[in-house]
Backbone bond lengths (Angstrom), bond angles and torsions (degrees), N, CA, C in turn:
res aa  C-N    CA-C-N  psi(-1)  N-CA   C-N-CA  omega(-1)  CA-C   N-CA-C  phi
1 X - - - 1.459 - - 1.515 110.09 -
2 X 1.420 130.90 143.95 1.254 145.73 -153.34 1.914 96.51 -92.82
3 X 1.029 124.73 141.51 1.896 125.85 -155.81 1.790 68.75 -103.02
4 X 1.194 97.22 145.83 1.659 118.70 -176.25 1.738 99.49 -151.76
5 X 1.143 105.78 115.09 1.931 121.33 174.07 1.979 105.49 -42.11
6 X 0.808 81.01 159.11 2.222 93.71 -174.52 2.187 83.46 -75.73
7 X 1.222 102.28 -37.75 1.488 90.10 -178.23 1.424 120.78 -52.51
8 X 1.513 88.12 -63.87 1.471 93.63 -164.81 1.547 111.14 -69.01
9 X 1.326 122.19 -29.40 1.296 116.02 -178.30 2.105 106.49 -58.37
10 X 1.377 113.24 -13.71 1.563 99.54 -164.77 1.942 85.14 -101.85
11 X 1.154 115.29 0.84 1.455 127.43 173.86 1.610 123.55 -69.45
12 X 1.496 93.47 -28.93 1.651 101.38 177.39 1.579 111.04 -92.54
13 X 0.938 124.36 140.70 1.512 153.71 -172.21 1.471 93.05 -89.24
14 X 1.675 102.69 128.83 1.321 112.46 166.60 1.860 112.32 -56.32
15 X 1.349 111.84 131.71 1.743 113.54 -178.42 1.621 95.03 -172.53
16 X 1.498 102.97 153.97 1.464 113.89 157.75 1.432 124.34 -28.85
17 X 1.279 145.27 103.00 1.190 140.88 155.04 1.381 103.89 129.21
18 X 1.774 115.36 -4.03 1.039 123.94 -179.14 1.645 135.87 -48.78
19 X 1.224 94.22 -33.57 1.545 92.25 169.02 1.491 106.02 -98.19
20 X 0.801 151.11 -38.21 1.671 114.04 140.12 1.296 150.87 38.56
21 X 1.845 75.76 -84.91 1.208 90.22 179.80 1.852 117.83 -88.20
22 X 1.163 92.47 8.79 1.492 94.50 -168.84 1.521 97.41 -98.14
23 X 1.928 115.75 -14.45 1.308 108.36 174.19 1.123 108.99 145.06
24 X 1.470 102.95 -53.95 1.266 106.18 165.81 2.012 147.16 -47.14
25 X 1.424 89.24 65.35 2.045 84.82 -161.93 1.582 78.68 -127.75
26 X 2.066 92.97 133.95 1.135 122.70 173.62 1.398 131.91 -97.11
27 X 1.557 102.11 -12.03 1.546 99.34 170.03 1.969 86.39 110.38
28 X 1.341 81.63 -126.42 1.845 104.28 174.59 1.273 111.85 -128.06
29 X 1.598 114.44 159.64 1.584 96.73 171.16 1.861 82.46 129.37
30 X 1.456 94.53 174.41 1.432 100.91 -172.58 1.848 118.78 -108.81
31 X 0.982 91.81 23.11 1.735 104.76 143.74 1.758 108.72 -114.97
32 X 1.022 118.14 1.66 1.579 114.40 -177.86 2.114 87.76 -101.09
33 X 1.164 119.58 -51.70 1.089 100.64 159.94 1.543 150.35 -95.09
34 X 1.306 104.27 20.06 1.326 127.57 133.89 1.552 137.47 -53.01
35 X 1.274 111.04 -49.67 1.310 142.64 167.69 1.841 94.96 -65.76
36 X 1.188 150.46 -19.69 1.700 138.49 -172.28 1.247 73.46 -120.27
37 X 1.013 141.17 -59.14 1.825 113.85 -160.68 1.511 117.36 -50.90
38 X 1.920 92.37 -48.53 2.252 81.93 -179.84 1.130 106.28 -101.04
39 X 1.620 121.53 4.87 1.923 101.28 164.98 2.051 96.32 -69.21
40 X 1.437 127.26 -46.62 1.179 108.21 -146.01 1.885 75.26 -95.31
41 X 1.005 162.58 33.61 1.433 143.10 115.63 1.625 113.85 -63.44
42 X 1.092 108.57 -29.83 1.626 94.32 -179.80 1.635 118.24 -110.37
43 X 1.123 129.09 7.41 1.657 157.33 170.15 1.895 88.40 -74.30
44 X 1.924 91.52 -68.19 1.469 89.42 -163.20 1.669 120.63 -79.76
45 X 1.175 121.35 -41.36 1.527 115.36 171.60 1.352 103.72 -92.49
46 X 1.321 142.86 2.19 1.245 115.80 122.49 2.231 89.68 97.60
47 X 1.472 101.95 8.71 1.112 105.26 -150.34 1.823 95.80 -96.49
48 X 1.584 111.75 155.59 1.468 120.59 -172.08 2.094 108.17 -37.29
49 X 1.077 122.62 173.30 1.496 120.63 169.72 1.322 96.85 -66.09
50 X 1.161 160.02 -77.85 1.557 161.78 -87.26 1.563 91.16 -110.38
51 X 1.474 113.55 -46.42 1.218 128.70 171.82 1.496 129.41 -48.42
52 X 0.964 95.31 -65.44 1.749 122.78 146.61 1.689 109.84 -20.13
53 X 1.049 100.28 -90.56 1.802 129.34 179.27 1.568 100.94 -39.55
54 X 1.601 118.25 -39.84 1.610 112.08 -168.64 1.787 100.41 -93.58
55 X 1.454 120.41 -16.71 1.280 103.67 -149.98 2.209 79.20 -104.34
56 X 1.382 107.58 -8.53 1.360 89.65 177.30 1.882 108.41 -85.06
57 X 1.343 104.93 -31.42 1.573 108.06 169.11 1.846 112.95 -45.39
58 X 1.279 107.20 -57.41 1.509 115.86 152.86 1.373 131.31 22.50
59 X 2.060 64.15 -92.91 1.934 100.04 -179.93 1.575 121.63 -76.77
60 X 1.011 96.07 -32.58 1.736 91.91 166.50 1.813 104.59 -83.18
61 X 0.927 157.60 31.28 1.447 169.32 172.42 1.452 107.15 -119.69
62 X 1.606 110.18 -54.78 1.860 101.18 163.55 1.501 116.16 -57.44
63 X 1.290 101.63 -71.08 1.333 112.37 169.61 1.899 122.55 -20.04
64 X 1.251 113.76 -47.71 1.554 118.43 -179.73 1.675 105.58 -90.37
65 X 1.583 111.18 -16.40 1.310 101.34 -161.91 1.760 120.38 -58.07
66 X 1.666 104.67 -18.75 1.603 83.49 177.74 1.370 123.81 -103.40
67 X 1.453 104.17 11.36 1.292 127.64 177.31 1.829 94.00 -77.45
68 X 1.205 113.97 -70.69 1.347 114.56 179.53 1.464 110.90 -45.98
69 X 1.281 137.28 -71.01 1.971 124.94 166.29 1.652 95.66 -34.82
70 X 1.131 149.14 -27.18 1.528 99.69 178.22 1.651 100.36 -100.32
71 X 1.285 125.28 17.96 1.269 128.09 164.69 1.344 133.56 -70.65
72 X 1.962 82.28 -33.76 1.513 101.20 -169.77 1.277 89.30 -101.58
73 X 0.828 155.46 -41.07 1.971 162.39 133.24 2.044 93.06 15.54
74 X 1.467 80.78 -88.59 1.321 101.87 179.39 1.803 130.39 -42.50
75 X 1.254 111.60 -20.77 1.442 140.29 -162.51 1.433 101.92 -70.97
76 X 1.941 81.40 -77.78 1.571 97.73 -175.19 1.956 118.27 -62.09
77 X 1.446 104.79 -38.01 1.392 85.86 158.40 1.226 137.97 -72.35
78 X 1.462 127.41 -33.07 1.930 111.28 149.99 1.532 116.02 -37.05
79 X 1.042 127.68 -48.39 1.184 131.56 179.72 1.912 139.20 -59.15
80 X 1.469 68.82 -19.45 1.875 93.85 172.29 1.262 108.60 -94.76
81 X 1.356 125.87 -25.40 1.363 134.83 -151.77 2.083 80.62 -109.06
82 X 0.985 125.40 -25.41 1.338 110.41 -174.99 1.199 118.72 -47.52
83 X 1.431 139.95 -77.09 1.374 127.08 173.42 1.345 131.14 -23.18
84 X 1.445 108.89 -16.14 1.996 117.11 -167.97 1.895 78.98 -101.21
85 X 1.205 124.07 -68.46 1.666 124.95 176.12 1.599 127.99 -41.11
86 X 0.943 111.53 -55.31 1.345 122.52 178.62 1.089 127.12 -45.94
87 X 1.595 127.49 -20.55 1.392 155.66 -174.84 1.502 100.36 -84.48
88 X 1.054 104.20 -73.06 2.023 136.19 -176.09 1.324 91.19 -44.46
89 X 1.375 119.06 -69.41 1.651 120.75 -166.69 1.626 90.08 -47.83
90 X 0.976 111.68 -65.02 2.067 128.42 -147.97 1.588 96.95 -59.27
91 X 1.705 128.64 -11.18 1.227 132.02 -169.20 1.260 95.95 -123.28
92 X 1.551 123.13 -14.31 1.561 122.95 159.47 1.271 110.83 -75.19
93 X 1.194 141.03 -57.40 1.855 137.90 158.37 1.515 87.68 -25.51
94 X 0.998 92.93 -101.94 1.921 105.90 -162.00 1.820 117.05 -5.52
95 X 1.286 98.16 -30.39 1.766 113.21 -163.71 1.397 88.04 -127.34
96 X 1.778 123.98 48.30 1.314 98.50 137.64 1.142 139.89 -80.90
97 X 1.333 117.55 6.89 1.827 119.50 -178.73 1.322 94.91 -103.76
98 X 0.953 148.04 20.65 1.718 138.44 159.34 1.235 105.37 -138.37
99 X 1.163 126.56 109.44 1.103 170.89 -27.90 1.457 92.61 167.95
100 X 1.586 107.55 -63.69 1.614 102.79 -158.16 1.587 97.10 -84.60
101 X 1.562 113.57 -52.46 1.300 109.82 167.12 1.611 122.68 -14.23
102 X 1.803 117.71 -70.30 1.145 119.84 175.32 1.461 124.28 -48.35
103 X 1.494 118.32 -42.56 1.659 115.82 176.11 1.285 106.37 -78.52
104 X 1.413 117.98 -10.80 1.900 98.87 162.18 1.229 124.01 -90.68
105 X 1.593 124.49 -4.33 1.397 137.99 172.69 1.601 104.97 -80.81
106 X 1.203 125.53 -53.78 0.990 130.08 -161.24 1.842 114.54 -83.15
107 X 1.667 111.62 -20.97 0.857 106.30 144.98 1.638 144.33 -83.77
108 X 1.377 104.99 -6.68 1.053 112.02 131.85 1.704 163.18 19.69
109 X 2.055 71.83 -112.88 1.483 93.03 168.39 2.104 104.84 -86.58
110 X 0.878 103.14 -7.48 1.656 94.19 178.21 1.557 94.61 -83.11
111 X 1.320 133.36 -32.94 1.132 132.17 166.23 1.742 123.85 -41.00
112 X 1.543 95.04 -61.57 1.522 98.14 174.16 1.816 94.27 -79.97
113 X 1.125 160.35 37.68 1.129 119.09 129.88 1.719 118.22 -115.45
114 X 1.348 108.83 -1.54 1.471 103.90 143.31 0.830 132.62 -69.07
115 X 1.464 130.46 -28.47 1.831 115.95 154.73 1.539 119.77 -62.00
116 X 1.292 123.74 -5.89 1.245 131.87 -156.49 1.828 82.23 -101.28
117 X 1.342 117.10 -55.56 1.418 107.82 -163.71 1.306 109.93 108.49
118 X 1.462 120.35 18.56 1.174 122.03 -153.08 2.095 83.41 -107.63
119 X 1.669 107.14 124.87 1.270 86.30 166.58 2.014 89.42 -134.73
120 X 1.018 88.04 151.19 1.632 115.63 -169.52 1.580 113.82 -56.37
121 X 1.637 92.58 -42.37 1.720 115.41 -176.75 1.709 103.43 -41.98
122 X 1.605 117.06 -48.31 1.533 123.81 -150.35 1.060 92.89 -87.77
123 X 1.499 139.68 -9.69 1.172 118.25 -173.66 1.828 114.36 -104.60
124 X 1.348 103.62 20.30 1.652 128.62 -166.57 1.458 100.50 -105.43
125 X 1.632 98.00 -54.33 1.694 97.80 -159.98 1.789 105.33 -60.29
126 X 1.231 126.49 -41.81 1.642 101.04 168.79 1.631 131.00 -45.64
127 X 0.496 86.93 -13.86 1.972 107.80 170.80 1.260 112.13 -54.75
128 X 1.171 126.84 -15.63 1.824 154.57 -147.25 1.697 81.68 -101.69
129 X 1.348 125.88 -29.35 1.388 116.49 174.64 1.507 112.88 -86.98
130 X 0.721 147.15 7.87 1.353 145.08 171.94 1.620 109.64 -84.46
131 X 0.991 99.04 -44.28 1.830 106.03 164.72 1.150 109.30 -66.70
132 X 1.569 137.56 -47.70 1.275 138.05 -167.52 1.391 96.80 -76.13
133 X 1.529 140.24 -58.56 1.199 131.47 154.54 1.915 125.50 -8.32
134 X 1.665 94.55 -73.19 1.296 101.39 -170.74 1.749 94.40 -69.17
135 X 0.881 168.52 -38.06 1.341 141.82 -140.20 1.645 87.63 -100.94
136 X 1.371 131.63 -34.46 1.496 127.60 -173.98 1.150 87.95 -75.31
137 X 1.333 166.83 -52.08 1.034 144.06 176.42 1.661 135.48 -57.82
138 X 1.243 97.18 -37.60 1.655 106.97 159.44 1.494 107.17 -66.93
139 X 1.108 133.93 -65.52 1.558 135.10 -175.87 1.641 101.53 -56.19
140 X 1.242 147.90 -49.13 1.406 145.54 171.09 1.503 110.81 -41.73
141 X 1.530 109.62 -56.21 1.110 110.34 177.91 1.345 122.83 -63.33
142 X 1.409 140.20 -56.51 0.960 149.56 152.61 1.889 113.04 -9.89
143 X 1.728 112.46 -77.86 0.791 142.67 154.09 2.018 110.20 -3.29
144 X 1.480 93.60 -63.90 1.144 107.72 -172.80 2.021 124.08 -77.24
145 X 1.376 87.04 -23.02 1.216 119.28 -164.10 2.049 102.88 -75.72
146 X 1.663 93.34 -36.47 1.229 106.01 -158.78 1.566 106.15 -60.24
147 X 1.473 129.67 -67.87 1.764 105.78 11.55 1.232 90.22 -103.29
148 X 1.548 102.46 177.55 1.542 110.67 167.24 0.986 125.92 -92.71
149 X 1.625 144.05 143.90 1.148 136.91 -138.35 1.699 95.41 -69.07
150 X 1.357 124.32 163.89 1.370 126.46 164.71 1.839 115.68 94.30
151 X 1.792 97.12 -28.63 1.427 108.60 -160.46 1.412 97.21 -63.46
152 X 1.410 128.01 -61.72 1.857 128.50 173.53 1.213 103.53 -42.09
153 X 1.013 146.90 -7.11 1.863 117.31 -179.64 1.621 91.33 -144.93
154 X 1.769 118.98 31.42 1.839 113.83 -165.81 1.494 86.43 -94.85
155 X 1.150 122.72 -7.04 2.057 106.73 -175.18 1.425 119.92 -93.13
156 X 1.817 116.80 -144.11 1.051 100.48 -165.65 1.631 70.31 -163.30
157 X 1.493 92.26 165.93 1.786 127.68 177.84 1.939 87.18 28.05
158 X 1.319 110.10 -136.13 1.487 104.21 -160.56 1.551 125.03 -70.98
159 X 1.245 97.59 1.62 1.566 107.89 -179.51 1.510 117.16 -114.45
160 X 1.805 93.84 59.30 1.741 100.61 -163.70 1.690 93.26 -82.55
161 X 0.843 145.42 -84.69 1.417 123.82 164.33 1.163 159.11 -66.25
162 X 1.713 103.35 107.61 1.167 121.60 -159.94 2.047 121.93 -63.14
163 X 1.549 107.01 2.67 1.212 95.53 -169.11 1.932 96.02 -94.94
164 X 1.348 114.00 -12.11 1.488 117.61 175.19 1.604 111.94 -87.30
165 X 1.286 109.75 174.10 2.137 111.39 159.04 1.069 111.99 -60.13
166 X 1.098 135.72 -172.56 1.077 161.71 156.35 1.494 103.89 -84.02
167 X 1.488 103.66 104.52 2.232 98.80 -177.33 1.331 112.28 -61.90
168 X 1.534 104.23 -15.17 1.845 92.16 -174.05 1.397 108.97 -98.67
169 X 1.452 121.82 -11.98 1.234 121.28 146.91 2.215 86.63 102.29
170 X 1.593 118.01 9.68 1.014 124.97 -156.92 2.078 99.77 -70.06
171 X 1.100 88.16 -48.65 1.613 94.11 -173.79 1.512 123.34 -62.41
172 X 1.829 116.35 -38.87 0.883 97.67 170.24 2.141 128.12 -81.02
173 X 1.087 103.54 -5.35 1.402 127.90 -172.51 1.199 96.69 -74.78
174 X 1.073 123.77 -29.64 1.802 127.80 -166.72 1.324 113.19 -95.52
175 X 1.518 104.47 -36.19 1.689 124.39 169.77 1.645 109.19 -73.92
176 X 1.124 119.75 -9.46 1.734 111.86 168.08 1.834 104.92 -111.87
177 X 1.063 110.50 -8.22 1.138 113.93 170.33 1.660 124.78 -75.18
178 X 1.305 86.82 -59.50 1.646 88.53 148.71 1.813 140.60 -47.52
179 X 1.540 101.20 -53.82 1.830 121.65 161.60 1.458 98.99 -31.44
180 X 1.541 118.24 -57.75 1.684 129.30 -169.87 1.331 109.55 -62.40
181 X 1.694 110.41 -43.31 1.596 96.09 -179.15 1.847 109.05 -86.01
182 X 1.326 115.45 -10.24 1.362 105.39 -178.37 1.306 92.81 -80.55
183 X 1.354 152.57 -42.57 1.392 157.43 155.64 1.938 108.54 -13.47
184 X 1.065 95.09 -63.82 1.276 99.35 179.04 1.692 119.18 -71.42
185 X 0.930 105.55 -59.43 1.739 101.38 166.13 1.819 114.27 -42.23
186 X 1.388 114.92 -6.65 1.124 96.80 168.12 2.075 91.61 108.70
187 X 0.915 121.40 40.91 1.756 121.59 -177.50 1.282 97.40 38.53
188 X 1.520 132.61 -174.64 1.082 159.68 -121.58 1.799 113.14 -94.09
189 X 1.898 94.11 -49.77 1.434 88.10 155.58 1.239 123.19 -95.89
190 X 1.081 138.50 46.74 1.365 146.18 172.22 1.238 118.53 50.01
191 X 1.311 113.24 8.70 2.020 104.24 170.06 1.904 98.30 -150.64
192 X 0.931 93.29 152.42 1.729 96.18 -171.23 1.646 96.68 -146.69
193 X 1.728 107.16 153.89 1.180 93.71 -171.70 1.888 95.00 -111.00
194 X 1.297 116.96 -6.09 1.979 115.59 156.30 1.445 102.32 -17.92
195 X 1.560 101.05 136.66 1.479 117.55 166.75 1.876 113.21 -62.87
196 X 1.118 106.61 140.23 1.851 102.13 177.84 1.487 119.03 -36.11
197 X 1.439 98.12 -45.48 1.742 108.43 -174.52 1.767 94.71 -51.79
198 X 1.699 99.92 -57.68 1.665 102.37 -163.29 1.749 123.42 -45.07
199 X 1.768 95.29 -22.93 1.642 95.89 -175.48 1.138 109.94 -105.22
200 X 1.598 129.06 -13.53 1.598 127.42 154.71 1.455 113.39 -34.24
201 X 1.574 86.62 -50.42 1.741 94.50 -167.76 1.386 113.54 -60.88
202 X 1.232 102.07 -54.54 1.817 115.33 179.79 1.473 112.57 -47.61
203 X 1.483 104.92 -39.39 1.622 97.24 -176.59 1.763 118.85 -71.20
204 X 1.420 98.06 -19.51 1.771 86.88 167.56 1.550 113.48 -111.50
205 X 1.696 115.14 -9.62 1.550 98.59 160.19 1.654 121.54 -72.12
206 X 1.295 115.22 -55.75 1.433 104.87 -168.24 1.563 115.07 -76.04
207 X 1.094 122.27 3.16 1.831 126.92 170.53 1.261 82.98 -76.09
208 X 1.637 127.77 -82.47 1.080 152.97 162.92 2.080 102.49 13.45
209 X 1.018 94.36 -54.24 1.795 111.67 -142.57 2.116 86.73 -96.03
210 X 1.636 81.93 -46.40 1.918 82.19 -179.77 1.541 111.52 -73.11
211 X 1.299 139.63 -28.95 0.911 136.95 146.25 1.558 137.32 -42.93
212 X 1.202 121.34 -41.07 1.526 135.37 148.13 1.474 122.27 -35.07
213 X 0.915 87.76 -59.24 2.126 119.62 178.54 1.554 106.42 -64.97
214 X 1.014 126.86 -33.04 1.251 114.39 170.85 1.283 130.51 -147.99
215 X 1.067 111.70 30.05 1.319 125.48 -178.55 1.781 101.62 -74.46
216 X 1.350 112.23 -20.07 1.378 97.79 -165.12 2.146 94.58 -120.75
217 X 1.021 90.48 -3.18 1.635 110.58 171.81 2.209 94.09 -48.85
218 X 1.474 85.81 152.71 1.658 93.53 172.01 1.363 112.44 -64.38
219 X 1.422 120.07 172.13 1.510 109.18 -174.80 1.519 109.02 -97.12
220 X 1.589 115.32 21.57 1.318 105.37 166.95 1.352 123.49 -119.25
221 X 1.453 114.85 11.98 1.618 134.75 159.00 1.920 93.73 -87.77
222 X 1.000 114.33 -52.11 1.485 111.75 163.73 1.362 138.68 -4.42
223 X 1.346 94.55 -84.07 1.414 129.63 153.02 1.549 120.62 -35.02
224 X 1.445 101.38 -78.33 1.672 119.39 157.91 1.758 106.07 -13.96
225 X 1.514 109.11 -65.13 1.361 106.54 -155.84 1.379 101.10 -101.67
226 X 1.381 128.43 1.79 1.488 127.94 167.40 1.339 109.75 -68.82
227 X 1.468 113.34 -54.51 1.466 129.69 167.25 1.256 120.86 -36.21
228 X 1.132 102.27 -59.98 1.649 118.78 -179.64 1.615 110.62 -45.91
229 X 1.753 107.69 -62.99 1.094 92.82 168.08 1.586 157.03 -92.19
230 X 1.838 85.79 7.56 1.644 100.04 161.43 1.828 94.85 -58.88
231 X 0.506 106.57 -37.19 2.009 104.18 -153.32 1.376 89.29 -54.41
232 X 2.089 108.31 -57.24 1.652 98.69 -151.86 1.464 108.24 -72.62
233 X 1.500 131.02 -16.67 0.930 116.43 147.41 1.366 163.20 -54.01
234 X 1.412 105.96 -29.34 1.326 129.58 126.12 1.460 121.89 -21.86
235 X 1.214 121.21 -77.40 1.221 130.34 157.49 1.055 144.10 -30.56
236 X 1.297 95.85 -50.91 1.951 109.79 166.48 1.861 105.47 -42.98
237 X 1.607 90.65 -71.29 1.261 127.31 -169.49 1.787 107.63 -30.46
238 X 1.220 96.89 -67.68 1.516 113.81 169.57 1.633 112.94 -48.79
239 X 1.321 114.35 -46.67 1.753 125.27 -177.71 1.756 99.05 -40.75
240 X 1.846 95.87 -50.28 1.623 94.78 -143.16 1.843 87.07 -95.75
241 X 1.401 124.78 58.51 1.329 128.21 174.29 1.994 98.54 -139.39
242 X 1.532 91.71 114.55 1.358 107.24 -176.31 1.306 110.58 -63.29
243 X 1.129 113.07 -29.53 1.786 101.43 156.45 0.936 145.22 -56.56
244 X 1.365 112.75 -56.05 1.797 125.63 161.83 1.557 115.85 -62.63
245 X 1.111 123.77 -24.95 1.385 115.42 136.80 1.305 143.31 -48.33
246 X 1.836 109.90 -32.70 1.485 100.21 -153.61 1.838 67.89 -106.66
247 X 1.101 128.61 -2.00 1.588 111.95 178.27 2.352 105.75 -96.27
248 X 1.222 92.02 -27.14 1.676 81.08 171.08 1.956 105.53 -96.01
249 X 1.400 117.91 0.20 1.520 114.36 164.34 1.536 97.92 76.68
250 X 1.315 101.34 46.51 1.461 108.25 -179.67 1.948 105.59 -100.97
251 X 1.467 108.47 139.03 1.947 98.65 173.77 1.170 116.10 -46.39
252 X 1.369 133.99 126.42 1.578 114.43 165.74 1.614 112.58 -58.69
253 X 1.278 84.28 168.78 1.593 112.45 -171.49 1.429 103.52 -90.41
254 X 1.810 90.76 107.43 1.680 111.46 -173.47 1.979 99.37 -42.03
255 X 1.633 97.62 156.82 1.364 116.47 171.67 1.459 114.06 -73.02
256 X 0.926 148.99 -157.80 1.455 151.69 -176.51 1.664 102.20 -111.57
257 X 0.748 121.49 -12.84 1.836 144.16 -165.47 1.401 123.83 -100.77
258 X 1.549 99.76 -22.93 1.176 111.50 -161.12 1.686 123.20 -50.41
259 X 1.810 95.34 129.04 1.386 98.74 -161.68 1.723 120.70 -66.16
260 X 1.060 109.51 146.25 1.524 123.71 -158.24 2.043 100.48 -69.86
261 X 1.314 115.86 -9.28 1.623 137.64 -130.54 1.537 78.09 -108.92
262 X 1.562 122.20 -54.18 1.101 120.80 -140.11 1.750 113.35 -117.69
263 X 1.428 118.50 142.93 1.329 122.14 -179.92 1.543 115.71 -124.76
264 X 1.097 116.26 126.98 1.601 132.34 167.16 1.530 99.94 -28.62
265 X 1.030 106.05 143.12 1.425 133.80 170.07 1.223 116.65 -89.04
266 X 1.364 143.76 120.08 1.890 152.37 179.77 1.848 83.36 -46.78
């Protein structure tokens, strides 16, 4: 990044390309388009940093949202189909030294989940956030680091400057708190096919682990990921409502019972 004086940096006028010019240019890649999503959210509504930071979390959340329904689409039918799979797989291990055995198991189970409708692809494309994640987090940090003009006084109530933590430590505590309840609803698309033990665990390692990680992070990666996970909770929440399912034509969300006999319909 190019060393720019405390003057001149409060010299440049908020505009397209603006952080840029302040140093910040990534090339390509998804902190480079990270960097055009909340320069032209905060260029164009013109709105505080913190503001900025939550309404671009947002847009990448609309943006994935119908990718995520066929995630959660896709979820709950692996998940129905588990009791008929789970067997097949567990007799596919068993018969890894024969060869033919395994390609008749495995065709199989690809069998029962094309009748199921189950295709593998939809449950990938949310994954598209992990990049959007990592580059808002590299660009936040940066951002904060610089700082960029506005970032110390861009927040609100106790988190007036965004280039420090949060001293009360409120935002990130709230952002793993949330991780725990989207954990429990079943992650993001609301049904998972992890053993019970496996998501006990998860719900106090990765709160656990996201809390670590940023607790001492600036308070505008903070923010970023507080947002983020108000949303997926949100989301969850909404997933596991038989309405908003039966209105986006999503599978319901198998029973706990679910019979071993029977497979979802495409």
């Amino acid at each position: 990044a190019t060393e720019i004086s405390t003057e001149s940096l409060l010299d440049i006028p908020a505009h397209i390309g603006y952080l840029k010019s302040l140093g910040l240019d990534y090339g390509w890649g998804p902190t480079a388009c990270m960097e055009w999503l909340l320069e032209h959210i905060h260029v164009y509504a013109g709105t505080p940093w913190w503001v900025s930071i939550s309404l671009a979390a947002v847009a990448i959340r609309v943006v994935l949202f119908k990718s995520f329904i066929n995630a959660a689409d896709n979820a709950a039918r692996m998940q129905a189909v588990k009791p008929i799979t789970d067997p097949l797989t567990k007799k596919m291990m068993a018969a890894r030294g024969d060869q033919v055995e395994v390609l008749q198991l495995r065709a199989e189970i690809q069998a029962i989940n094309k009748r199921a409708g189950i295709k593998i692809w939809r449950s990938m494309v949310p994954m598209v956030q992990i990049f959007t994640g990592y580059g808002t987090f590299v660009l936040l940090r940066a951002m904060a680091k610089l700082p960029v003009p506005g970032m110390d006084s861009g927040g609100a109530l106790w988190f007036h400057n965004l280039t420090i933590p949060d001293p009360y430590f409120i935002l990130p505590v709230t952002t793993a708190l949330a991780l725990h309840w989207v954990l429990r609803k079943g992650g993001e698309t609301a049904s998972t096919t992890a053993s019970p033990r496996a998501m006990k665990i998860m719900q106090v390692a990765l709160p656990t682990v996201t809390l670590a990680v940023t607790g001492f992070m600036p308070a505008a990666v903070q923010i970023s990921f507080l947002v983020s996970g108000i949303l997926s909770l949100i989301q969850a929440s909404l997933f596991r409502r038989p309405a908003f399912r039966s209105f986006f034509k999503m599978y319901p969300l198998p029973a706990s019972n679910v019979s071993s006999t029977s497979t979802p319909s495409p």
